[in-house]
C-alpha positions in Angstrom: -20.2 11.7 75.0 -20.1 12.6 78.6 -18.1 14.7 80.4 -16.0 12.0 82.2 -16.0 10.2 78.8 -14.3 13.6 76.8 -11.9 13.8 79.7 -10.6 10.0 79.4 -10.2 10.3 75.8 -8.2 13.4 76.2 -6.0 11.5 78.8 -5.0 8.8 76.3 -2.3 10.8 74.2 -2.0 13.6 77.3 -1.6 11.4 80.2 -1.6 7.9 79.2 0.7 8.0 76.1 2.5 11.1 76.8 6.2 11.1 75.3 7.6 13.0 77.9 6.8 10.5 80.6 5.4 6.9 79.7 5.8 6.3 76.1 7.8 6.3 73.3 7.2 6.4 69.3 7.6 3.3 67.7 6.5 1.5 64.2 3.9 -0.4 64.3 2.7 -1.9 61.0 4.9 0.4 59.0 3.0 3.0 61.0 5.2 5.3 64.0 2.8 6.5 66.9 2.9 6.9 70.8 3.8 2.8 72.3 4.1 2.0 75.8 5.9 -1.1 76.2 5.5 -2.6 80.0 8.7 -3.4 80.5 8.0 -4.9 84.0 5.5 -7.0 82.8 8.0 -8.4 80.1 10.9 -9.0 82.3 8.0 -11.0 84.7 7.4 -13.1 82.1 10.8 -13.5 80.7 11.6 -15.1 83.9 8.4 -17.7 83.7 9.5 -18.2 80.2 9.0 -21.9 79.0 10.4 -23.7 76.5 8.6 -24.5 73.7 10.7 -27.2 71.7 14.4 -27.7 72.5 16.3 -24.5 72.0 13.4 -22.4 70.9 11.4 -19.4 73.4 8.3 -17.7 73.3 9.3 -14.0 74.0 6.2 -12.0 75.0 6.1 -8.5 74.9 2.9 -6.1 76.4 2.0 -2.9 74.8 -0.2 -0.4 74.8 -1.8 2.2 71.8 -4.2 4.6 71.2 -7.5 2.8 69.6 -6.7 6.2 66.9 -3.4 5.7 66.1 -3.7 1.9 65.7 -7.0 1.5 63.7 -9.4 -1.7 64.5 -8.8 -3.5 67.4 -6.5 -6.8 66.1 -7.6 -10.5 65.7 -5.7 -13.0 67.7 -3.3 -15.2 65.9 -3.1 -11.8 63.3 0.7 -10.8 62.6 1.7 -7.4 63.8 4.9 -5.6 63.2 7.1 -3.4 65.7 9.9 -2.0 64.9 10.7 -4.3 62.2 10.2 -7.4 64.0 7.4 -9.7 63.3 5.2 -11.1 66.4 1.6 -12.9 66.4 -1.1 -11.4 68.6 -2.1 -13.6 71.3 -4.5 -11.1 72.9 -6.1 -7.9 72.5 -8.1 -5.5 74.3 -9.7 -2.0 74.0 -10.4 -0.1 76.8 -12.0 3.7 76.5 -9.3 4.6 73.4 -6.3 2.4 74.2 -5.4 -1.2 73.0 -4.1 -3.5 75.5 -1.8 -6.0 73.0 0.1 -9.2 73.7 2.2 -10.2 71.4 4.6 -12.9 71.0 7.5 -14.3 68.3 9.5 -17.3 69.0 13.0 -17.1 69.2 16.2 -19.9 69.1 18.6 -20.1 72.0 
């Protein structure tokens, strides 16, 4: 690896992920590690929200892991569990150690 390389994957749980500033440890898959849930993002698109079928809501949330806590990189349309709650993947991405994740569960009114 190279030396700007070692530095960014350092970042990820130091800077990125740290608990005392950005993120908070959650269960994920019956698994508790480092999330950051972007709550501004979620709010954003709480207020674009659209209605599915009558009475029922996509909620959307956005978070982020390490690639080393999590494991491989999940599919699309895979189930993933946080904190208890069931949601389907609508997108991933992996970016030098860290999982950008979209996930989404409907919910009734």
């Amino acid at each position: 690896m190279s030396a700007f390389k070692d530095m960014v994957a350092a970042d990820v749980h130091g800077v990125f992920l740290n608990l005392d500033e950005f993120s908070d440890i959650h269960n994920v898959n019956g698994t508790d590690m480092p999330v950051q849930i972007d709550n501004n993002e979620q709010i954003e698109r709480q207020k674009r929200q659209t209605e599915v079928a009558e009475g029922v809501f996509v909620n959307q949330k956005l978070i982020y892991v390490s690639s080393s806590d999590f494991g491989p990189l999940p599919r699309i349309e895979s189930i993933l569990k946080l904190d208890g709650k069931t949601y389907r993947v609508v997108d991933a991405v992996g970016e030098d150690g860290i999982y950008s994740i979209t996930i989404e569960a409907n919910r009734g009114r």
